[in-house]
N, C-alpha and C positions, 0 to 999 in steps of 0.2 A: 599268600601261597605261591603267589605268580614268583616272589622274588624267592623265596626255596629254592622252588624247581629251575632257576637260572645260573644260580650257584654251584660251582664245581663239586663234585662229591671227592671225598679223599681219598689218593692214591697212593692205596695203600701196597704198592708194589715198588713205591720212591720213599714213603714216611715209614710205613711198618715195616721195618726189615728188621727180622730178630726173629731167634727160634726157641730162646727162655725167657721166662721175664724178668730173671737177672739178666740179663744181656737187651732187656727193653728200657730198663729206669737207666740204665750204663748208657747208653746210645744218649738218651733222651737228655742225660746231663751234658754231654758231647755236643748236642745240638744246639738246646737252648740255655744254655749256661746258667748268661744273663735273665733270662725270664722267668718272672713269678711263678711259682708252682704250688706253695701251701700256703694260705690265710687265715690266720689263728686271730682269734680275737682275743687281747691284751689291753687290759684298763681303758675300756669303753670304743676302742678301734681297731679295725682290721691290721695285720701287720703280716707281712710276705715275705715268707722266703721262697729262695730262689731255685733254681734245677741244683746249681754247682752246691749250694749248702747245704743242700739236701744229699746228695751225692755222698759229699764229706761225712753226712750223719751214716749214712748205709753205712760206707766204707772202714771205719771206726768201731760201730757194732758188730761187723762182719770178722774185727780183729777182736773182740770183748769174744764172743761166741767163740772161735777157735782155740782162745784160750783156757778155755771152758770147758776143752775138747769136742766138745760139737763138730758133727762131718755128715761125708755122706751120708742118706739114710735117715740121720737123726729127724726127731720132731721137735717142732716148737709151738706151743701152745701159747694162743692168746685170750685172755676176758677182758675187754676193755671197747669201749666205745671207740670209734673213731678218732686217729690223734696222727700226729708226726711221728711221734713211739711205734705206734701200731705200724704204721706205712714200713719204716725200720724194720720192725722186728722180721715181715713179710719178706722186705728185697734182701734185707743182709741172710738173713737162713736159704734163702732161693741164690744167692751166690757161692754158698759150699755145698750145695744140694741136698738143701736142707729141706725141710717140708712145713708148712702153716697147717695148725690147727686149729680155727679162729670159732670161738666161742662167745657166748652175748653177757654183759653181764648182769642180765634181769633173768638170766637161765636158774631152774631149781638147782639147788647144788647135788640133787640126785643124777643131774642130766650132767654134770661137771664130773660126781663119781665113777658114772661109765665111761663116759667120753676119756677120759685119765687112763682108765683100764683098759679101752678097746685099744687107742691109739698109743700109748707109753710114751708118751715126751720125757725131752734130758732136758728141759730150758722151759720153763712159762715167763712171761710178759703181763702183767695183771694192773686192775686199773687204781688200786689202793690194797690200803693196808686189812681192811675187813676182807677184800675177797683172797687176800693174803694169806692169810689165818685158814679160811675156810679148805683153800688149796692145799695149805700145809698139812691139815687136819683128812686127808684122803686118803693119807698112806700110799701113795704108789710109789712103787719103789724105782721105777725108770727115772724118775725125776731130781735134778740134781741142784739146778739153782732157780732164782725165781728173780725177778727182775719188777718193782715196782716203779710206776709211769709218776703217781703223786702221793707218796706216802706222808702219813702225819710222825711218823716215828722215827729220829734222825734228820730230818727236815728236808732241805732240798739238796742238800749235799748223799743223800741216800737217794735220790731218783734216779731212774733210768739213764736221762737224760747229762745228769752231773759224772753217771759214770762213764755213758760217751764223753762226754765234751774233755775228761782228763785223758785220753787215752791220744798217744800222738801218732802210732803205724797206724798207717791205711792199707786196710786188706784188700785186694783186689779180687775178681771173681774167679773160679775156683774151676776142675774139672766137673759143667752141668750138660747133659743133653737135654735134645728134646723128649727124648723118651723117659726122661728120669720122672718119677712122682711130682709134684710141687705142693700140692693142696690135698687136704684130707674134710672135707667141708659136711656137717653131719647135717640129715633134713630133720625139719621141724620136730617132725613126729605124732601128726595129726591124728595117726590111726596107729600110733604103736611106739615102740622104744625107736629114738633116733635110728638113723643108719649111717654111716661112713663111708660117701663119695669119695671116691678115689682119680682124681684129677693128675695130667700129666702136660707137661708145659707144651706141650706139642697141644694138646684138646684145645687148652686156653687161652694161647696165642693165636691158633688159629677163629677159636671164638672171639677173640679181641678184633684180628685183621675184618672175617664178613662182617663184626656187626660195624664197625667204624666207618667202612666203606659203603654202606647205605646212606649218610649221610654229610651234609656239609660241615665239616667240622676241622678247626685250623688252632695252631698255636697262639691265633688271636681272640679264641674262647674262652668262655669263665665260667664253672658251676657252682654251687653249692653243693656241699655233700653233704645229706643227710639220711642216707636208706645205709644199712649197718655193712660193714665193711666181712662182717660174718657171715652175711649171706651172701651167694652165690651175685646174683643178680647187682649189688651193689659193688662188690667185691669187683669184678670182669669192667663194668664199666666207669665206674668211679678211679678204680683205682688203675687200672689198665690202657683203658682206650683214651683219655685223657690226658695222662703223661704219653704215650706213645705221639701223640702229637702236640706235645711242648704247651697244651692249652691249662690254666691256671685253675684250683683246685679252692674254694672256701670251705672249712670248717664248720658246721651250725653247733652253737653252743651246747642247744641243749634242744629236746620233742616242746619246750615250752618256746622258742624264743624263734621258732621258724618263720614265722611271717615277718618278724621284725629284721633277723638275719637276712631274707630275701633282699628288703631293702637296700640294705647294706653292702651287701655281696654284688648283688646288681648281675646277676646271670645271665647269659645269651642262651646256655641252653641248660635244661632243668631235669635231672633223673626223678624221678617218682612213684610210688606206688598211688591205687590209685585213694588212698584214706585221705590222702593230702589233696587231691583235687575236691572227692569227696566233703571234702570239710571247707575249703575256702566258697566252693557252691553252695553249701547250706549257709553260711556266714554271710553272704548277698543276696540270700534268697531271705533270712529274715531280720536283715533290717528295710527290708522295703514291706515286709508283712503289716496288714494291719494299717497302713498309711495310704490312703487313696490313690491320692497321687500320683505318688512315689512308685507305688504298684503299677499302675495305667500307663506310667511314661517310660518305668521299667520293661514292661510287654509290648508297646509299641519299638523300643527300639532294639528290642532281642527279633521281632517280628521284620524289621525294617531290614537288617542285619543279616536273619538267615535270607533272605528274598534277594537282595543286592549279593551275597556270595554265591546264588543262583544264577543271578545277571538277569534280576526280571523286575527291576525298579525303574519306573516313568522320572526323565528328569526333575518331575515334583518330588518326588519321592527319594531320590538322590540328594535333594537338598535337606531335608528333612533326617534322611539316616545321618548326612553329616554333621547336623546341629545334635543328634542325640547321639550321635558317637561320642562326641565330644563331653558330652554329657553325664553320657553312660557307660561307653563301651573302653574308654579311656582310665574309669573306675577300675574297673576289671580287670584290668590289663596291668592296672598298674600295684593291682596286689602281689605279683611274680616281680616286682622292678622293672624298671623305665627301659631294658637292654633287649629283653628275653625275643629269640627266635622264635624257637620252639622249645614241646615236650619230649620228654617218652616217658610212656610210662609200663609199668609188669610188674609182676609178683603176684597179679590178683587180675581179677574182672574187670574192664572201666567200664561203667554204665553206658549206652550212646547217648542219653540225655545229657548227660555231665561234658562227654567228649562234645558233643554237637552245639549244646549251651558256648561251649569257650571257644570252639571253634569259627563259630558267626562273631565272635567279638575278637575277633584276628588271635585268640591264645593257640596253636596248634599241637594240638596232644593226640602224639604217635605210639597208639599201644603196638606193643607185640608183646611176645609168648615164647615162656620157655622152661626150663627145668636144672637144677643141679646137676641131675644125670648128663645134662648135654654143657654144660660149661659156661653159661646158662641159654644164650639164648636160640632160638629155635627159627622162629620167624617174627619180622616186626613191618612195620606198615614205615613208608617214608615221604619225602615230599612227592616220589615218583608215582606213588599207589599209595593215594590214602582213601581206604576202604572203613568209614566209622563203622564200628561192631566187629568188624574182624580184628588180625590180630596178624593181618599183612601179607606178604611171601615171604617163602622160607628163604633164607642167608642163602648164596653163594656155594656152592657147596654140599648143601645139607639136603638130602632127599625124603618128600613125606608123601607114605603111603597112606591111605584109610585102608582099614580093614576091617570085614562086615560078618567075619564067621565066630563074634562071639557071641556066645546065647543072652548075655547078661543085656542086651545092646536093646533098644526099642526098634521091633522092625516096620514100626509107620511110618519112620522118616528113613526111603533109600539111600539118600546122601548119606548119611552118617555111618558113620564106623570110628573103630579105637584110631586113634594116630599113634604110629610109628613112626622112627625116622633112623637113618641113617647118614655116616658123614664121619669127621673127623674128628669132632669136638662129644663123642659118644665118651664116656666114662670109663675107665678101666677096667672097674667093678666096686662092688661095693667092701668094703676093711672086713675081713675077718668071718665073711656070710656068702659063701660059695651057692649056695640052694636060691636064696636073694637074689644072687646076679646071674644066676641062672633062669630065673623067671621075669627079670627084667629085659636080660639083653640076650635076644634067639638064637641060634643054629648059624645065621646069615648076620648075625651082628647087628641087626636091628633094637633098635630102642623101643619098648612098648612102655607109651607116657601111663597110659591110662586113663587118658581123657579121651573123650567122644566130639567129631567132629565131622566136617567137610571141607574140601575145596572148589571154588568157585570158578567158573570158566575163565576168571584172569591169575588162575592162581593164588588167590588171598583165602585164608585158614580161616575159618570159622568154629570157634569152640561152643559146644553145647551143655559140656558138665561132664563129670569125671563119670567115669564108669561102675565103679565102687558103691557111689554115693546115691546113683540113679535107684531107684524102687520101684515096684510095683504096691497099689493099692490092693484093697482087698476083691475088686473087682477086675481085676486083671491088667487095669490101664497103667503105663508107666507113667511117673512123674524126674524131672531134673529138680529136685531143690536148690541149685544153685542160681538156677535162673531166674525161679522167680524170689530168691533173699535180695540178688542182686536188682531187680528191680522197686522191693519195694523200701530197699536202703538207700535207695536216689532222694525219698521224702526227708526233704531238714526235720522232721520233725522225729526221723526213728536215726538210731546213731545204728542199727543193725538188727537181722532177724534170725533166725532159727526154724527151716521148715520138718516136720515132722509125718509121715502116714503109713511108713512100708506095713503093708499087710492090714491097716485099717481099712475102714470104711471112708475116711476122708481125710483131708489133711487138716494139720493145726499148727500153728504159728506161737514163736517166744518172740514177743516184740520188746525190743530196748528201747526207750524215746530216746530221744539225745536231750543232756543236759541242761542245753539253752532252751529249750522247749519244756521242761521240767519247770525249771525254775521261771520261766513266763507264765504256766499255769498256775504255779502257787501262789505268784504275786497279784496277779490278776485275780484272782479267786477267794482271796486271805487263807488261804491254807498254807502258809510259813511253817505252821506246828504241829502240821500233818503227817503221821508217818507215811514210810515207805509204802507200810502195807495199807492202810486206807488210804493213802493215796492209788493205787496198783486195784483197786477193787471202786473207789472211785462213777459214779455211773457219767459223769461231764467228760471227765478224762478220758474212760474208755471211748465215749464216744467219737471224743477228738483225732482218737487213736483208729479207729475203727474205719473213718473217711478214708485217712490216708492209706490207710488196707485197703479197702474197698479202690479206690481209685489206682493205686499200684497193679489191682492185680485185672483191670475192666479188661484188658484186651489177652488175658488169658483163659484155657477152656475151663467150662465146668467144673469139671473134676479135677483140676490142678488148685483152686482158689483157696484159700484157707478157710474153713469153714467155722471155726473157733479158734478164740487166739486167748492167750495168758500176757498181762504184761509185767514185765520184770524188769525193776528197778535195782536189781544189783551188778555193780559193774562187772564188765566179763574182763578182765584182768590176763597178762600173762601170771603175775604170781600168786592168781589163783587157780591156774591151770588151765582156764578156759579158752586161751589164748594159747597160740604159737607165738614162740620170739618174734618170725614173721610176721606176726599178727591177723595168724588165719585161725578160727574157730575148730577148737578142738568137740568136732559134731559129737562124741563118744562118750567125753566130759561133761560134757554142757546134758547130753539125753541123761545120764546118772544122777548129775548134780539135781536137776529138776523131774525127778521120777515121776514123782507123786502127783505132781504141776499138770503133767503131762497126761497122766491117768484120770484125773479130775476132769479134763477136758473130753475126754470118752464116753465119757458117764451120761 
């Protein structure tokens, strides 16, 4: 940490100079020419290209689209994972002042139907030929070409790509302000029909410049990109603050191949949510399970480890952390790649156990917090303030009040209140839903997140749980379900929870095990040919199940514990609804899907 905080933070009043982000990837080609910018993996190795190649790609589609008629104003819709395509389709429409409407392609095609209708794109970008069809098949009648990234039909003389590479004017960037639209970015839709943020290259530049400038970061950096370029939060930093400072960009092939991509890519610093720290934690937590040893010399050097990043180890003991560093904390470290800095991680909660775990073994994972409405980020923790559990100070800029007069709110804890914020990277409004953004953004232009929170005497945010979500039992006491899902999804052995009690008498828990734990109990057990549901009914299993409950939830009150729980062995899926693309549980789906589950547990 010492060498973090010694390290220049970037100055973004010398590097970030720009007021569109066509006029950020333009700069950035100008800069760094020569250096690496995208790493596409090609027949088993990485391969890079460069600022200036990249450049050329923009400038080329930016002449495809014009001819297209595409102009100010128009839209361009994307479904497609992460690609050099995607990055395209983004800067070349953002240099005639054009707008992204970047969509996921594991989204229902009900969510592809509206979004088509809300926003009217003249141009999509799509990631094949099946979501080709589907697109076609929506009838909107705004829409006029469609552009496939790797179609099977026509072969590769029909890609995207083949139709840049034949085009020989380069379009250059076009009349854009800062005030012009750039992004039309829709949220999940956890609690209802998406919505259509309305982003303007002024919000997201500027969200680019604070959040950049929290940390040390240079054109001699390298990431991995793999958090979806459709979301906000990937979107701002992957795609933004990375080329703004000339630093090189990999590709992950694919959600199956990221630990081995990591290797490969070899990252200094890492964007994440936190399912990805989440899961390589449970992956080192049970292969030492079950083995004495391995376990005992595991805890002694997680123990040695947080004590020494205290500065409270006797030269015995100094000797000692260093042989099991080497041992252990070397393991750990070297599942990110042999380069990696630090983290950051958002879009969700990170456990402190998860953060605090990787942090005694030198991985430093800097949450912060934030939202689409604000472009995304809000405030983030950095080498300067790293407060594990919070969720940092707010950016540069960005002012955050607590406020305590809403009834919905618990009032046993005075600190807390809804957070608001205001600043410059607040949202324009939401597409097409004036009553919406009239409920979001105040009188005084304030953003009300709707999350519950406090600040700390040194400024650092602390989140408590959305306000929405918060309940009262039947006896009058509030609960956060998110606080205690998030603690007791820290167990390797639950991949995720579901808390349930507004207006009951107690609460009750849908525990998911995680997979790797599934399939160790059937093998152990010989129950190979066990269903789902005898297995979910089980009395060994529950019981296994029931520790790690019990022990997640010891240091919380009475009345928040789960007092009955169900366990469910079907996966919660985006495409089945129970999921956000983001990959946040859809609580509203999920109480439906399992009514009955639910009710049995009352009984």
């Amino acid at each position: 940490m010492d060498k973090l905080r010694s390290e220049k933070l970037t100055n973004t009043d010398e590097v970030m100079v720009f007021s569109t982000l066509a006029e950020l990837i333009s700069n950035s080609a100008k800069k760094y020419g020569d250096r690496p910018y995208f790493g596409v993996k090609k027949n088993g190795v990485y391969e890079w290209m460069t600022y200036s190649e990249f450049d050329v790609i923009v400038r080329k589609f930016r002449t495809l689209l014009k001819q297209k008629g595409f102009g100010h104003g128009d839209r361009i819709a994307v479904i497609a994972n992460n690609s050099v395509e995607f990055a395209a389709a983004a800067f070349g429409a953002y240099g005639l002042g054009g707008i992204l409407v970047p969509m996921y392609e594991v989204q229902k095609i009900q969510d592809w139907e509206f979004i088509f209708g809300d926003s009217k794109p003249s141009i999509a970008v799509v990631a094949n030929d099946s979501i080709r069809e589907k697109v076609e098949g929506l009838e909107c009648e705004s829409l006029k070409d469609i552009f496939v990234i790797k179609p099977e039909k026509g072969g590769e003389s029909a890609s995207m790509m083949s139709q840049i590479n034949a085009v020989q004017e380069l379009t250059e960037i076009g009349d854009v302000s800062a005030d012009d639209v750039c992004d039309i970015i829709y949220t999940s839709g956890t609690t209802g029909r998406p919505r259509g943020v309305v982003l303007t290259h002024r919000s997201v530049c500027e969200n680019t410049r604070r959040t950049g400038e929290r940390f040390a970061i240079s054109c001699e950096d390298r990431t991995m990109a793999f958090l979806p370029w459709a979301h906000a939060f990937g979107k701002t930093v992957e795609l933004h603050i990375f080329p703004a400072v000339g630093a090189a960009v990999g590709l992950v092939e694919s959600s199956r191949t990221i630990a081995q991509n990591l290797k490969e890519v070899n990252p200094t610093i890492l964007i994440s949510v936190p399912k990805i720290f989440n899961k390589i934690y449970d992956t080192i937590h049970l292969k030492v399970e079950g083995k004495k040893l391995s376990s005992m010399m595991f805890k002694q050097a997680e123990g040695l480890a947080a004590r020494a990043n205290a500065g409270k180890l006797s030269l015995f003991g100094k000797a000692q952390n260093a042989v099991l560093d080497r041992l252990v904390g070397a393991k750990v470290r070297a599942a990110f790649g042999n380069s990696l800095r630090y983290c950051i991680s958002g879009g969700a909660s990170l456990s402190s156990e998860v953060a605090s775990f990787f942090y005694n073994f030198g991985v430093y994972i800097f949450e912060g917090y934030g939202m689409t409405e604000h472009s995304p980020v809000i405030a983030v923790n950095n080498p300067e303030l790293q407060h594990i559990g919070s969720v940092g100070r707010a950016l540069n800029g960005v002012k955050i009040e607590i406020l305590h007069d809403n009834d919905a709110l618990d009032k046993a804890d005075e600190r807390c209140g809804e957070i608001v914020v205001s600043g410059l990277s607040v949202m324009k409004e939401y597409l097409n839903a004036p009553e919406a953004t009239a409920e979001m953004i105040d009188a005084q232009g304030r953003l009300h997140t709707g999350d519950m929170g406090y600040l700390d005497d040194e400024g650092a945010l602390w989140i408590t749980g959305r306000v929405k979500e918060q309940y009262k039992l039947e006896n009058g006491k509030y609960v956060v379900p998110t606080a205690l899902e998030e603690k007791i999804n820290v167990s390797p052995n639950i991949s995720l929870s579901v808390i349930f009690g507004s207006g009951k008498p107690y609460n009750i828990a849908l525990i998911c095990p995680s997979p790797e734990f599934v399939d160790k109990f059937r093998a152990d057990n010989h129950l190979e040919n066990c269903s789902n549901a005898e297995l979910e009914a089980n009395e060994a299993f529950r019981k296994a199940i029931s520790k790690d409950l019990q022990d997640a939830c010891a240091e919380f009150r009475g009345y928040e514990k789960p007092q009955k729980f169900a366990v469910i062995l079907d996966e919660f899926t985006i495409q089945n609804g129970l999921l956000s693309p983001a990959l946040k549980i859809k609580r509203r789906e999920v109480e439906k899907r399992y009514a009955d589950v639910i009710a049995d547990l009352y009984k």
